[in-house]
C-alpha positions in Angstrom: 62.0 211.2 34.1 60.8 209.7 30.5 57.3 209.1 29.8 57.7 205.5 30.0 59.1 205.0 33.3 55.5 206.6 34.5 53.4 204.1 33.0 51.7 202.0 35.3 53.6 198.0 35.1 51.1 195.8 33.3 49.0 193.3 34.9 51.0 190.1 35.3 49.5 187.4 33.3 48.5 183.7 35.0 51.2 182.5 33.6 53.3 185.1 35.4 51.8 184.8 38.5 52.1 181.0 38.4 56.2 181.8 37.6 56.5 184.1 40.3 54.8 181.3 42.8 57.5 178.9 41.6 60.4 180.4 43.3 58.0 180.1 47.2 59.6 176.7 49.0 57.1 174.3 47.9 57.7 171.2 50.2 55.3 169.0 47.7 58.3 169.1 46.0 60.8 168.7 48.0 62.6 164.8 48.3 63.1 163.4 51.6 61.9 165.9 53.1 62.0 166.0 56.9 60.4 169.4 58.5 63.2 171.6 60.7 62.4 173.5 63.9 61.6 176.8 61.8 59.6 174.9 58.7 56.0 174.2 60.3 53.9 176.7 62.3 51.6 179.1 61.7 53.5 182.5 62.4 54.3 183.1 59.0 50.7 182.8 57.6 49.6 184.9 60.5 52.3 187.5 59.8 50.8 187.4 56.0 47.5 187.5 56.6 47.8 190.5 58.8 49.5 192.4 55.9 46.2 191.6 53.7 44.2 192.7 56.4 43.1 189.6 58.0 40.1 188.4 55.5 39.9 184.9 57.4 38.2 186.8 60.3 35.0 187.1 58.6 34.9 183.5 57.5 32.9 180.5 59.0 33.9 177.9 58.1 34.3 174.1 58.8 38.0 173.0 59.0 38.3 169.0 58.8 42.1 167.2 59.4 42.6 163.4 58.6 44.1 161.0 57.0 42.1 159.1 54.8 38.9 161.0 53.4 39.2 164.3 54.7 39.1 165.3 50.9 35.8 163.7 49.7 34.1 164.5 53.1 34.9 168.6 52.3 33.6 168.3 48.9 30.4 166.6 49.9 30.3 169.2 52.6 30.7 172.1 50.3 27.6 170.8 47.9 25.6 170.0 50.4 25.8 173.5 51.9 25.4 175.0 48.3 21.8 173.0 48.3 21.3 174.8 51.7 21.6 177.9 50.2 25.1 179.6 51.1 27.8 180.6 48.6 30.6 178.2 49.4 34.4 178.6 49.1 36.0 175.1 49.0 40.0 174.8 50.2 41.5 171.2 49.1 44.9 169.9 48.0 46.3 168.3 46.2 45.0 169.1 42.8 44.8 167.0 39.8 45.0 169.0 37.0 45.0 172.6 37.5 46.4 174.6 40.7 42.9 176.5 40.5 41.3 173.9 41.7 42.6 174.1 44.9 40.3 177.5 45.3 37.0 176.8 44.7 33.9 179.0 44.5 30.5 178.1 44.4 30.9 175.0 42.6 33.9 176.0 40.4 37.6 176.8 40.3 38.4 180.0 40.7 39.3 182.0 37.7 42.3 183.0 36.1 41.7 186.4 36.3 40.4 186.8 40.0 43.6 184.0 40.7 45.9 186.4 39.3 44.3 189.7 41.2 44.5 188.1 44.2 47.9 186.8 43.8 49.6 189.9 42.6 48.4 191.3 46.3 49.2 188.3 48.4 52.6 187.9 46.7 53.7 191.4 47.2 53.2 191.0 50.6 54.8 187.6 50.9 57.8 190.0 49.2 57.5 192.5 52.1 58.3 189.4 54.4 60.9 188.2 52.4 63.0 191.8 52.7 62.9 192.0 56.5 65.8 190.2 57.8 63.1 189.6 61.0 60.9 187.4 59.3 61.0 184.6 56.5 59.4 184.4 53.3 56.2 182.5 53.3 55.9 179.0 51.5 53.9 177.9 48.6 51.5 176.3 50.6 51.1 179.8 53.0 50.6 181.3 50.0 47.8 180.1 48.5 46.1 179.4 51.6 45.9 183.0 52.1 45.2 183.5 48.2 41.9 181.4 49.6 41.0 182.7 52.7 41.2 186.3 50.5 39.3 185.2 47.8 37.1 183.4 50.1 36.8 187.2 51.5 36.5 189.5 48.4 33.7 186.8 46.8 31.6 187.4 50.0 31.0 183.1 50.4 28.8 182.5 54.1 30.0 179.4 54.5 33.3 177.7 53.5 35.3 174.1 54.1 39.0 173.7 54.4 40.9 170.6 54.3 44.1 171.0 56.2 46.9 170.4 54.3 48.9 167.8 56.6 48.5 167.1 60.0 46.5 169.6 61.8 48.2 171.6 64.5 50.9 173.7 63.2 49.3 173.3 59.4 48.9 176.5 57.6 45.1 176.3 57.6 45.2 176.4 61.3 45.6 180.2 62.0 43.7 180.9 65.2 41.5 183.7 64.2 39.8 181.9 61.3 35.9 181.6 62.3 35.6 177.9 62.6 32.5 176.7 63.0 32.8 173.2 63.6 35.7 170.9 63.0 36.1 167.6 61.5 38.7 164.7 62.1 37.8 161.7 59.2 39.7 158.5 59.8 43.2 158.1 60.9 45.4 155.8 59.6 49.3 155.9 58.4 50.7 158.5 56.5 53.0 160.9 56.6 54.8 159.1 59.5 58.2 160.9 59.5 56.8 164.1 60.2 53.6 163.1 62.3 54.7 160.1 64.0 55.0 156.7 63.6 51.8 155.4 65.8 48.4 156.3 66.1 47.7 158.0 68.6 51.1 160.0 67.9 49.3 161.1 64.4 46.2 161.6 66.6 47.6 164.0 68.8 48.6 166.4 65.8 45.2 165.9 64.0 43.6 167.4 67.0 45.4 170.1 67.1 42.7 171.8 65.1 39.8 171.6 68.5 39.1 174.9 69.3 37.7 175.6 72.9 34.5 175.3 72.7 33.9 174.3 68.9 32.1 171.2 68.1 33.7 168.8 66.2 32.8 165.6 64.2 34.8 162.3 64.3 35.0 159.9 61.4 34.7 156.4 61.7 37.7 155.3 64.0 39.4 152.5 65.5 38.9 152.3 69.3 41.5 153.6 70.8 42.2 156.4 68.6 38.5 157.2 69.2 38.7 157.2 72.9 41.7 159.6 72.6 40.4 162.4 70.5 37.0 162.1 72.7 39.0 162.3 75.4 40.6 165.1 73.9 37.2 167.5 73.0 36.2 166.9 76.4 39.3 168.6 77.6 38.5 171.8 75.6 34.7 171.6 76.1 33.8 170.4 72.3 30.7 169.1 72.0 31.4 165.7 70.3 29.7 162.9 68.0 31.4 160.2 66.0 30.4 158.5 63.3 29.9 155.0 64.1 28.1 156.1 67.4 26.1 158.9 67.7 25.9 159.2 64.2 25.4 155.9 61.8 25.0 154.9 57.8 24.0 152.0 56.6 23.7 150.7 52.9 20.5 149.4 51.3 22.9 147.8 48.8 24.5 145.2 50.7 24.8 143.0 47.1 25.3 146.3 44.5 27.9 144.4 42.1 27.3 146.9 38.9 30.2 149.0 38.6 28.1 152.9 38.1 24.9 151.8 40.5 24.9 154.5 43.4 24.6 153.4 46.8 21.3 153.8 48.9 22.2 154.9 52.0 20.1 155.8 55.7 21.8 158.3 57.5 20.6 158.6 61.0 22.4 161.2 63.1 22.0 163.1 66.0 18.7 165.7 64.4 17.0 162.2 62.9 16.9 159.6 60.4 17.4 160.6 56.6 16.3 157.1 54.4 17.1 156.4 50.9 19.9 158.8 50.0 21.6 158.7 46.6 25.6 158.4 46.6 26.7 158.3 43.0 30.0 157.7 44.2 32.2 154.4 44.8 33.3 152.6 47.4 31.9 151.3 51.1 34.1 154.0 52.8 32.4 157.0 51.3 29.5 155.9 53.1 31.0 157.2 56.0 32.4 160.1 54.6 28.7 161.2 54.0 28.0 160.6 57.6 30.5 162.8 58.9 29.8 165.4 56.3 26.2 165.9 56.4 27.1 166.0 60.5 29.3 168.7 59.6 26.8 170.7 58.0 24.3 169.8 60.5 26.2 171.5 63.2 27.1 174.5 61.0 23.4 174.9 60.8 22.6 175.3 63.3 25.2 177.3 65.2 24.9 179.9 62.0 21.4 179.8 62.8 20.2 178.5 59.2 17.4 176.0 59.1 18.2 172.4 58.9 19.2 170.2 56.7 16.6 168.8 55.1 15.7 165.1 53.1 15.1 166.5 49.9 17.8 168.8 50.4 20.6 166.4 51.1 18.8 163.9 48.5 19.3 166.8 45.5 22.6 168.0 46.7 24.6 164.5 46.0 22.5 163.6 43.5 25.0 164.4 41.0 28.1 164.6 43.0 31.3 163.4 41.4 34.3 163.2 43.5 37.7 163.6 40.6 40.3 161.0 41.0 38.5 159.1 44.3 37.4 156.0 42.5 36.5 157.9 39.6 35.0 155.9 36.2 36.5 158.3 33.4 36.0 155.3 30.5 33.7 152.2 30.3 35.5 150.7 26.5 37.3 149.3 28.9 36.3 150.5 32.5 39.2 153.1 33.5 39.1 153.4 37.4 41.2 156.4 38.5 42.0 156.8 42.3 44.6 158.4 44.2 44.6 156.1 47.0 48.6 156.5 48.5 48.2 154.9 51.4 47.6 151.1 52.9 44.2 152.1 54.3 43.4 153.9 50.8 44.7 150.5 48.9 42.1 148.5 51.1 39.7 150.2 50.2 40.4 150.4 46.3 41.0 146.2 46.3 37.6 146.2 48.2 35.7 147.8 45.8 37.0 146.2 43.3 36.3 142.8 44.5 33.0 143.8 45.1 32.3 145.8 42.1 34.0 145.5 38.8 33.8 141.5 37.4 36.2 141.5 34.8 38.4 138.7 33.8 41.2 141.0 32.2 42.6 143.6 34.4 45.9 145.9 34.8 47.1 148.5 36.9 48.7 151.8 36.2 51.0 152.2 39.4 53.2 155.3 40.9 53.6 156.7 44.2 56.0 159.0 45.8 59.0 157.4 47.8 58.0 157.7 50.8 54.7 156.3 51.2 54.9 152.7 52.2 54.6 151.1 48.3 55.3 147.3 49.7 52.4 147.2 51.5 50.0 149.0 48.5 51.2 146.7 46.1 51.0 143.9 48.4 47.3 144.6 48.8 47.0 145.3 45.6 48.7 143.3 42.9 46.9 139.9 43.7 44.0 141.8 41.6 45.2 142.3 38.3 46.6 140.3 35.6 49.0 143.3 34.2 51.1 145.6 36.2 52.5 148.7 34.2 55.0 150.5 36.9 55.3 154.4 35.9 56.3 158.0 37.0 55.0 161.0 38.7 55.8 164.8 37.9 58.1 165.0 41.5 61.4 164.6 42.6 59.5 162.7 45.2 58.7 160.0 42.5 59.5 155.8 43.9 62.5 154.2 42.0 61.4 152.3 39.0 64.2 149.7 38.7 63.9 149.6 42.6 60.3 149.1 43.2 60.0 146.7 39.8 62.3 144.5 41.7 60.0 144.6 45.0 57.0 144.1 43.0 58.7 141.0 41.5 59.1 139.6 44.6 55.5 140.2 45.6 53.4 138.9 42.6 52.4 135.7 41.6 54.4 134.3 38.7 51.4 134.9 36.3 51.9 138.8 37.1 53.0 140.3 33.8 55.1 143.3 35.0 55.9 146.1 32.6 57.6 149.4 33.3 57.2 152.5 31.4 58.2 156.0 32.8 56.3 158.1 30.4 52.2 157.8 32.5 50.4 158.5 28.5 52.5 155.3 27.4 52.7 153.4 30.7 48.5 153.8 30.1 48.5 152.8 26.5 50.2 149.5 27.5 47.6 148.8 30.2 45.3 149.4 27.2 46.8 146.6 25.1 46.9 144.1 27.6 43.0 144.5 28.6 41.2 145.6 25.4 38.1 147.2 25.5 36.3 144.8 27.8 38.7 144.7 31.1 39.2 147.3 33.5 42.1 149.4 34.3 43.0 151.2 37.5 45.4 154.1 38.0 46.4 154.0 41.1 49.3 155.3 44.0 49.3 158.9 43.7 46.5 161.6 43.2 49.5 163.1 40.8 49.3 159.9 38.2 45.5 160.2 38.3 45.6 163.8 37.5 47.7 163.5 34.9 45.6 160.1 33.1 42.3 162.1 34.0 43.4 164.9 31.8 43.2 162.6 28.5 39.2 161.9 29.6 38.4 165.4 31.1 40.7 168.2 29.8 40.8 170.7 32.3 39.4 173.9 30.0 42.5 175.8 28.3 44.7 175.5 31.3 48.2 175.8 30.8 49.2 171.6 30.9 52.7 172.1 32.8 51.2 174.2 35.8 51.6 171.2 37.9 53.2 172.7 41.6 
């Protein structure tokens, strides 16, 4: 045996590791897709934890499903239990700029080198999987949500938030012996509908899937009905219950805040008291209640973890300075650049709302791209009637909406003083918005959390990261 074949193999750089991940099914990538019997579950992440030695055991966390918010609400969650004291792991998706983000740790990505560590171990077990003919490889998304739960683990955090990737009951985020604390369901809407279903209370139903026996849980604002189901629903496994927009309740001290980077003064009054005159340096009237349901979260991990609770001056200093990336996020003011991944109608309402209320301005165009199978008619029916210019683009996905196609719906949507331009390259599609506002309009990237990663990277580079590790 030569010398050489005895040396230990080198340590695989990021760059490897993020090679290696490439070849997992990734179904963020995948067209059309439309989930088999054998494609959603949990055994396989259960299988792969249990090689690593189960590190999600240890964990408490709080695990919040939903369609519209679930994002922001775990990352107001996570600071404000940093204020508190804890050493938080944060679990989101998508991410904008860098896959990193996805696995965050006390305020910041986790690091290349700790990424790689961990990955080398989690895929070499996901390789053990793929070589018995009794199991099946893992997928991307199993894979890095053990990567988290492991580095969540290894870093010793005491209190961490996941956001379930989609739906809720057979999501990989869902394994059964995490050490959920509380749960969290932020508001339903449409999304997603070939998979979850195409009503309601259909998408409801696999939301809830996340109730634990026993486990409180928090409810978003809701529309009635859906309400009364998932109520209905924690009763039936013994959760104690409150729901914002009941129990719990916000309400602005802003009601005619027109200036575009004012934060909002809001009263939270929940089910421990009333906290006045809270800071939210963050847009849009829906965020209001995203702060409701995730200082309830926090509440309720408090005090079943035994920690004190939250406190005024607590809550006021944690948000303080919160910034939530590509939600209605001002990146320039010469002109105003608005980035926000809303990809749904509910999300388009929203944007158009704030909007209306919030940014004057005569000139304004819109950056647009979506993947094919949200419902675009209806986003750009909400949403063209507010801009002057229309620049239709691409995202980095096979997943990516027709140009020609959805230029010729949006042609039959707009008024006839709707300039319409179409430009598949994002940089240049945003350099024509540019040119059509100046520096004194307003420009909105909008459709996909993908385009607004991509714009967002020209205003706030994402350190040295490698600029194709898009997933």
């Amino acid at each position: 045996m030569s010398s050489d074949s005895m040396k230990p193999k080198p340590m695989p750089t990021y760059a490897d590791i993020l090679v290696q991940l490439s070849r997992f099914t990734n179904y963020e990538r995948v067209k059309d897709y439309r989930p088999g019997h054998d494609d959603l579950g949990t055994d396989r992440i259960e299988l792969l934890l249990s090689l690593l030695g189960n590190p999600q055991k240890s964990l408490q966390a709080i695990h919040v499903a939903g369609t519209k918010g679930k994002g922001s609400t775990c990352m107001m969650a996570a600071r404000l239990l940093a204020a508190c004291g804890h050493r938080v792991g944060l679990y989101v998706s998508p991410h904008l700029q860098s896959l990193r983000e996805r696995i965050q740790i006390h305020g910041a990505p986790i690091t290349e080198e700790l990424f790689t560590e961990l990955a080398v171990r989690v895929i070499a077990a996901a390789s053990e999987m793929e070589k018995d003919p009794k199991t099946d490889a893992p997928t991307f998304f199993e894979i890095l949500t053990a990567l988290a739960y492991l580095a969540f683990y290894e870093t010793s955090v005491t209190a961490c938030v996941i956001e379930v990737g989609m739906g809720g009951r057979l999501d990989a985020t869902n394994v059964s012996s995490l050490g959920v604390i509380v749960s969290g369901i932020s508001t339903i809407s449409f999304d997603h509908e070939k998979i979850l279903g195409d009503n309601l209370l259909s998408i409801a139903a696999e939301k809830a899937g996340i109730l634990r026996r026993g486990v409180p849980v928090v409810l978003g604002h809701q529309e009635e009905s859906v309400a009364d189901f998932l109520e209905k629903r924690a009763k039936t496994y013994g959760c104690p219950s409150c729901r914002v927009g009941k129990e719990v309740t916000v309400s602005s001290n802003d009601e005619s805040l027109t200036v575009p980077e004012a934060p909002q003064r809001i009263t939270l009054t929940t089910l421990h008291g009333i906290y006045p005159d809270i800071g939210l340096p963050v847009l849009g009237d829906h965020q209001q209640q995203n702060a409701a349901m995730a200082f309830s979260l926090v509440e309720f991990f408090q005090t079943r973890t035994g920690n004190r609770p939250v406190r005024l001056p607590t809550v006021r200093a944690a948000w303080a300075g919160i910034s939530l990336p590509g939600r209605m996020e001002i990146v320039s003011r010469k002109p105003f650049v608005l980035l926000d991944g809303a990809h749904n109608p509910a999300s388009a309402w929203a944007l158009a709302d704030t909007i209306s209320k919030r940014f004057a301005h005569e000139t304004r165009a819109m950056v647009f791209a979506a993947a094919s199978d949200k419902n675009i008619p209806l986003m750009l029916k909400i949403l063209s009637p507010l801009f002057s210019t229309i620049v239709l683009t691409t995202i980095d996905s096979p997943r990516c909406m027709n140009l020609v196609d959805t230029e010729d719906l949006l042609a039959s949507l707009a008024g006839p003083e709707t300039r319409i331009l179409t430009n598949p390259d994002p940089l240049k599609a945003f350099a024509d918005a540019r040119q059509a506002v100046g520096t004194r309009g307003l420009i909105c990237c909008a459709g996909s959390l993908y385009l607004a990663g991509k714009l967002r990277e020209m205003f706030r580079p994402f350190s040295v990261d490698l600029p194709d590790e898009k997933s």
